[in-house]
C-alpha positions as CSV (number, residue, x, y, z in Angstrom):
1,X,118.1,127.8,83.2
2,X,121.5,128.6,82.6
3,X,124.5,126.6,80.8
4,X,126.5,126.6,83.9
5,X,124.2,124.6,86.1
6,X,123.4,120.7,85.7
7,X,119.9,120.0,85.9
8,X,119.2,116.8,87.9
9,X,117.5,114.1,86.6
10,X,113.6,113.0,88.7
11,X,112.4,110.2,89.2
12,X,108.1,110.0,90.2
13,X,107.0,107.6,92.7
14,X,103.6,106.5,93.0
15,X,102.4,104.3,95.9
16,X,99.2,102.8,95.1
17,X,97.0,100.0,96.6
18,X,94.0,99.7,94.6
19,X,93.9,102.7,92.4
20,X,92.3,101.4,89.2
21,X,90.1,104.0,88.8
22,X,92.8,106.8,89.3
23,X,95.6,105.8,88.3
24,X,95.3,106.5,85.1
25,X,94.6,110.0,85.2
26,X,97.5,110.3,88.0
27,X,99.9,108.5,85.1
28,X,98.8,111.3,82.3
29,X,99.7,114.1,84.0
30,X,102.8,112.7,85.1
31,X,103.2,112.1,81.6
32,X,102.4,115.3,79.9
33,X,105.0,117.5,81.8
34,X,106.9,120.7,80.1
35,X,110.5,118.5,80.9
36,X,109.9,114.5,81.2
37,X,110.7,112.6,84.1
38,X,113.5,110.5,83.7
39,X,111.1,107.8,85.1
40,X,107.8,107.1,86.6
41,X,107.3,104.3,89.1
42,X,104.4,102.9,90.3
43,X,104.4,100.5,93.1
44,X,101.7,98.4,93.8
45,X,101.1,96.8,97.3
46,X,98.7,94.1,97.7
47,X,96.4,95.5,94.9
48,X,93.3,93.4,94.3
49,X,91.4,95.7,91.8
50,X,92.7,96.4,88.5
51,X,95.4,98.6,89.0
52,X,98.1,96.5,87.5
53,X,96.3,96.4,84.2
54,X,95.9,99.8,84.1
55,X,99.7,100.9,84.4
56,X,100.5,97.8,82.1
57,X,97.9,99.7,79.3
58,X,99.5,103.0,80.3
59,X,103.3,101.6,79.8
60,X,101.8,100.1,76.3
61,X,100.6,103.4,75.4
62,X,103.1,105.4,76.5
63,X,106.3,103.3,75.8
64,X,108.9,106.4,75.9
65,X,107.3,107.6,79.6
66,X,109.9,105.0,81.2
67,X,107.0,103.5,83.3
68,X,108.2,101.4,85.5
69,X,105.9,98.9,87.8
70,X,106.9,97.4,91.1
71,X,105.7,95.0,93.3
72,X,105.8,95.2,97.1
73,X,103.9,92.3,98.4
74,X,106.3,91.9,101.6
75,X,103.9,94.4,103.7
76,X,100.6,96.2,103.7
77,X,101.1,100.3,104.1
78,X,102.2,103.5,102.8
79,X,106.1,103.0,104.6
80,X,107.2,100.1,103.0
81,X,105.6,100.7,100.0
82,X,107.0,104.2,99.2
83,X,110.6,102.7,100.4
84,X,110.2,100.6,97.8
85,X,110.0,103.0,95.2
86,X,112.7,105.2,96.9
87,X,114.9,102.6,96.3
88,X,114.1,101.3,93.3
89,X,114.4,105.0,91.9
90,X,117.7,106.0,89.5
91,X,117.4,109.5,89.2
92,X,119.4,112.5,91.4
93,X,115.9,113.4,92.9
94,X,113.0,111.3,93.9
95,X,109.6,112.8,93.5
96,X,107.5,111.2,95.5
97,X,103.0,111.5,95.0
98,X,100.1,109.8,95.6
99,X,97.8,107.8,93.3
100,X,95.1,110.5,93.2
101,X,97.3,113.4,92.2
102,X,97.9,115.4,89.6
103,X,100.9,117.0,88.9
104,X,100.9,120.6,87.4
105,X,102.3,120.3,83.6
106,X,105.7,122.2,85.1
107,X,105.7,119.9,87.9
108,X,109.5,118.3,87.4
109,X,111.1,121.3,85.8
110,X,110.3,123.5,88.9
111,X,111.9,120.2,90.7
112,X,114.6,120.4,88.6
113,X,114.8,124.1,89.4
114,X,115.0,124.1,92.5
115,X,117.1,121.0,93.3
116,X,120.2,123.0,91.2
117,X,121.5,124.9,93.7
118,X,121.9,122.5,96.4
119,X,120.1,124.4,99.1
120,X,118.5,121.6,100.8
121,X,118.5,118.0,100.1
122,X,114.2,117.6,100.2
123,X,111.2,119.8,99.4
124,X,107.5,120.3,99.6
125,X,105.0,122.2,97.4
126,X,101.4,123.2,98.0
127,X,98.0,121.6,96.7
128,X,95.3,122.5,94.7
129,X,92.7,120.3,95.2
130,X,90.8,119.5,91.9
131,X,87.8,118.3,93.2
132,X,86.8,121.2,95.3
133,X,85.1,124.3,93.9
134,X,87.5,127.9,94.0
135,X,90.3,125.7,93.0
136,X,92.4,129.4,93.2
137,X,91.3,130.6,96.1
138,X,92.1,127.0,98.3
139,X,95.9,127.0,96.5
140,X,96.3,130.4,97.9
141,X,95.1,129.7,101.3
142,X,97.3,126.3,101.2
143,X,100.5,128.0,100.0
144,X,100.0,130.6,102.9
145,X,99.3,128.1,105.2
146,X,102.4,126.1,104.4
147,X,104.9,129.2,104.5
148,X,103.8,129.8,108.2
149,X,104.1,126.2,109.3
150,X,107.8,126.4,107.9
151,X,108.3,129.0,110.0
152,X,106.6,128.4,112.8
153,X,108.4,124.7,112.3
154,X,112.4,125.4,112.7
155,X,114.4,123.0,112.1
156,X,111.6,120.6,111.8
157,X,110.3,121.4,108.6
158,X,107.8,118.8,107.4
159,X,107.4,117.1,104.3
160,X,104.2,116.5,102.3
161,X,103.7,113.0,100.7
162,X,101.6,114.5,98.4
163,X,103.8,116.7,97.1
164,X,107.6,116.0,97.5
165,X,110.8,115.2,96.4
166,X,114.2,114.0,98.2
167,X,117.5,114.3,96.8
168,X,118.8,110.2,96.1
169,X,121.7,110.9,98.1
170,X,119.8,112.4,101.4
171,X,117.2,109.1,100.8
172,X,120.4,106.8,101.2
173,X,121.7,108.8,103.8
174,X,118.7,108.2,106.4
175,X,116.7,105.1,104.9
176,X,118.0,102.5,107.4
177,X,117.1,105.5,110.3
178,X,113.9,106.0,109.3
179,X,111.0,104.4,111.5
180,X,108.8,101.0,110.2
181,X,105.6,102.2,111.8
182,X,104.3,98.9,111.5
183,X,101.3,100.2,113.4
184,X,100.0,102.4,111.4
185,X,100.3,105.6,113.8
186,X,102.3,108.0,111.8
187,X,102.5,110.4,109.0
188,X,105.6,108.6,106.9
189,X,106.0,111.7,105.3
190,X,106.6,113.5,108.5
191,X,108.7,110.8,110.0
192,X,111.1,111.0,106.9
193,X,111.3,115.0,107.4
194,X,112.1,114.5,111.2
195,X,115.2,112.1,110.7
196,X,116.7,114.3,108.0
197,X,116.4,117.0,110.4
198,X,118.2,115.2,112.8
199,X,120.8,113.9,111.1
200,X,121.3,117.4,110.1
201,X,119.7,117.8,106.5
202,X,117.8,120.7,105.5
203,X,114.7,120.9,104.4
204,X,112.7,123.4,101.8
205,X,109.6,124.6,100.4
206,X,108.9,125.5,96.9
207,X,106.0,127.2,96.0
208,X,106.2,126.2,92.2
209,X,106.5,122.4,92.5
210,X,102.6,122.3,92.6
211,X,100.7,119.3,92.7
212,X,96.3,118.8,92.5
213,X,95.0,116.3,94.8
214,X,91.3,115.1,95.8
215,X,90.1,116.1,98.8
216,X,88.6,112.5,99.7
217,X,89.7,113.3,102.5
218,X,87.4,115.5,104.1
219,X,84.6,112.6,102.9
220,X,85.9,110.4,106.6
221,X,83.8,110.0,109.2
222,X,84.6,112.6,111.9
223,X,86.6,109.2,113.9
224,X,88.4,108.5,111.3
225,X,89.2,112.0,110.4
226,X,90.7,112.9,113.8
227,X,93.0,109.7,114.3
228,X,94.0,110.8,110.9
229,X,95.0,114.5,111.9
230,X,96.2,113.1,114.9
231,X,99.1,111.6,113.2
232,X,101.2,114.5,113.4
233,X,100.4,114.9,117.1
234,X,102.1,110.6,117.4
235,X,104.5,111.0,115.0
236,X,106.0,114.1,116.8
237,X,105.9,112.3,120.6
238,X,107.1,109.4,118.8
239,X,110.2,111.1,118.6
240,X,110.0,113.1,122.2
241,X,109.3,116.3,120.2
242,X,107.0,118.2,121.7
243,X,106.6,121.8,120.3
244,X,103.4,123.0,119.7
245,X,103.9,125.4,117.0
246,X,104.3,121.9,115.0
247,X,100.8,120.8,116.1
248,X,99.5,124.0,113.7
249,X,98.3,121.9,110.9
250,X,96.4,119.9,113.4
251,X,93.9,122.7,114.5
252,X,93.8,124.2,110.9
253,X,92.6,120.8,109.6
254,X,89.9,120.2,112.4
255,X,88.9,123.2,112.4
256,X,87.9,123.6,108.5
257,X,86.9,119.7,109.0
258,X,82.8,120.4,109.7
259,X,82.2,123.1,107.3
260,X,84.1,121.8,104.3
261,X,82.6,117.9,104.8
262,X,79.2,119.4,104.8
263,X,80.2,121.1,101.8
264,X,81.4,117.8,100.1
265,X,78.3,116.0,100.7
266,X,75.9,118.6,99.4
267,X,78.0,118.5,96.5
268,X,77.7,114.9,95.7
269,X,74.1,115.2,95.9
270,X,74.0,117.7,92.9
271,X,73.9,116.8,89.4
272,X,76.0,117.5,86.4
273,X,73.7,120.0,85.4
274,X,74.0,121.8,88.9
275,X,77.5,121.8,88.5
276,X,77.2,123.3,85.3
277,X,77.3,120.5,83.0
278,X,80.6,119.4,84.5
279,X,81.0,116.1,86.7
280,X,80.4,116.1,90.2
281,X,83.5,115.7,92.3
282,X,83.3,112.0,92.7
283,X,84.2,112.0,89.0
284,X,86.4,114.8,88.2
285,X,89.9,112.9,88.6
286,X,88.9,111.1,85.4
287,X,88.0,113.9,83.8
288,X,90.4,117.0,84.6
C-alpha cells in the first residue's frame, strides 16, 4: 500500500435462502479478515429455516462486524435477491458471495488492492473448494482455467457469483439494464458481466481475491447438473452472442462432472476415521 493511493471501502453481500446451517461459518470468515469490511450484508429471501436467527446471533456476537440483515420477500431467486443487496450496499466496492463460501482471511484487502488503480470497474477470483480433497492442487487447476477463459472471452469477460466484486458506481451505471430472468434460465452473474461489457465497462480477474466454496454442486443429478451448466449456453443466446470460445466452461464442467460426482459419493460413504479423523465433506463448512 502506498500513502498516495485511497483505498476503497467493501461492502460483502450474501444472498441466502435457507442457509441455517452455513451461514454461520460463511459470516466468520467474513468476519475474521486481515482489513474489515466496511459492512457485511446478508439478504434473506423467503427463508423458512433458521437462517434469520443465526445472523441475528452472529450480529449479537459480533456487534463491530456492521452486520447488516435484509429482507427481500418481493421475489423468489438469486436476481432479485443479490439486487437487493447491491443496492442496499454503501461502500465504493460491492463484494458479492454465496452462503456456502468462505472467504480467504485477505479476501477484502486484495479487493481493496486491486480496485485502487481503477483498471476495471468489476472482478473475479478463483475457488478453492473446501470440501474436496487436494484443496491445492483444484485452486491451481481453477486459477488456470479461469485465465484461459479470460482470454479466450474478449470483451466478454465473465463474472463469478462466487467470487466477485463491482465497483458501486459501475452497479448504478447498469442496474436498471440488467435482465430479471424471472424464469430462472440464466447465470445472473454472467448476465451482469455481459451488460457491463456492453455498455462499455471493463472487466478483470484477480488471482488474489480468493474465495472457498463447497462443491455441492457436483452432488446434482446428472439432469439437473446439465440445465445447470447449460446456463451459460441461454444466458449467452439470450443476448444473440454466440461465440464458442465462451461455451469453454461448459465442456470443462461436464466433462469433470462423472468422475468427480463419483468421487463425492464414495466420499460420503467413509467415516471420520477414513478421512483421518476429520469430518466427512457433508460437514466440513462447519468445521474449517
Amino acid at each position: 500500500m502506498t500513502d498516495d493511493i485511497t483505498l476503497p471501502t467493501v461492502s460483502i453481500v450474501i444472498p441466502a435462502y435457507n442457509e441455517e446451517a452455513g451461514i454461520r461459518h460463511c459470516l466468520v470468515a467474513a468476519i475474521e479478515q486481515t482489513v474489515p469490511a466496511h459492512e457485511i450484508i446478508v439478504v434473506d429471501n423467503k427463508s423458512t429455516d433458521g437462517t434469520r436467527a443465526a445472523v441475528e446471533a452472529m450480529q449479537a456476537a459480533f456487534p463491530e462486524a456492521n452486520i447488516r440483515l435484509v429482507t427481500q420477500d418481493a421475489e423468489q431467486g438469486i436476481t432479485p435477491t443479490r439486487n437487493a443487496g447491491f443496492n442496499a450496499a454503501t461502500s465504493d466496492v460491492i463484494g458479492r458471495i454465496d452462503a456456502d463460501s468462505a472467504l480467504m482471511p485477505n479476501w477484502v484487502e486484495q479487493v481493496q488492492l486491486a480496485f485502487a488503480g481503477g483498471e476495471f470497474v468489476a472482478a473475479s477470483g478463483p475457488v478453492e473448494y473446501y470440501d474436496m480433497p487436494m484443496r491445492a492442487f483444484g485452486h491451481h487447476a481453477d486459477d488456470t482455467f479461469r485465465k484461459l477463459q479470460v482470454k479466450l472471452a474478449g470483451k466478454y469477460v465473465f463474472l463469478f457469483g462466487t467470487n466477485m466484486a463491482i465497483t458501486r458506481e459501475a452497479w448504478l451505471a447498469v442496474r436498471d439494464h440488467t435482465c430479471a430472468d424471472r424464469e430462472d434460465l440464466m447465470h445472473e452473474d454472467l448476465d451482469l458481466a455481459v451488460h457491463l461489457a456492453l455498455d462499455g465497462f471493463k472487466i478483470g480477474y484477480v488471482s488474489a481475491m480468493v474465495v472457498g466454496m463447497s462443491a455441492r454442486r457436483l452432488d446434482s443429478a446428472p439432469r439437473d447438473y446439465y440445465y445447470y451448466v447449460e446456463r451459460f449456453k441461454r444466458t449467452y443466446e439470450h443476448h444473440g452472442i454466440r461465440d464458442i470460445r465462451l461455451l469453454a466452461p461448459m465442456a470443462v464442467f461436464l466433462g469433470i462432472y462423472p468422475a468427480l460426482h463419483a468421487q463425492r459419493r464414495l466420499l460420503e460413504r467413509r467415516t471420520p476415521q477414513q478421512w483421518g479423523g476429520r469430518p466427512k465433506p457433508a460437514d466440513a463448512a462447519a468445521t474449517e
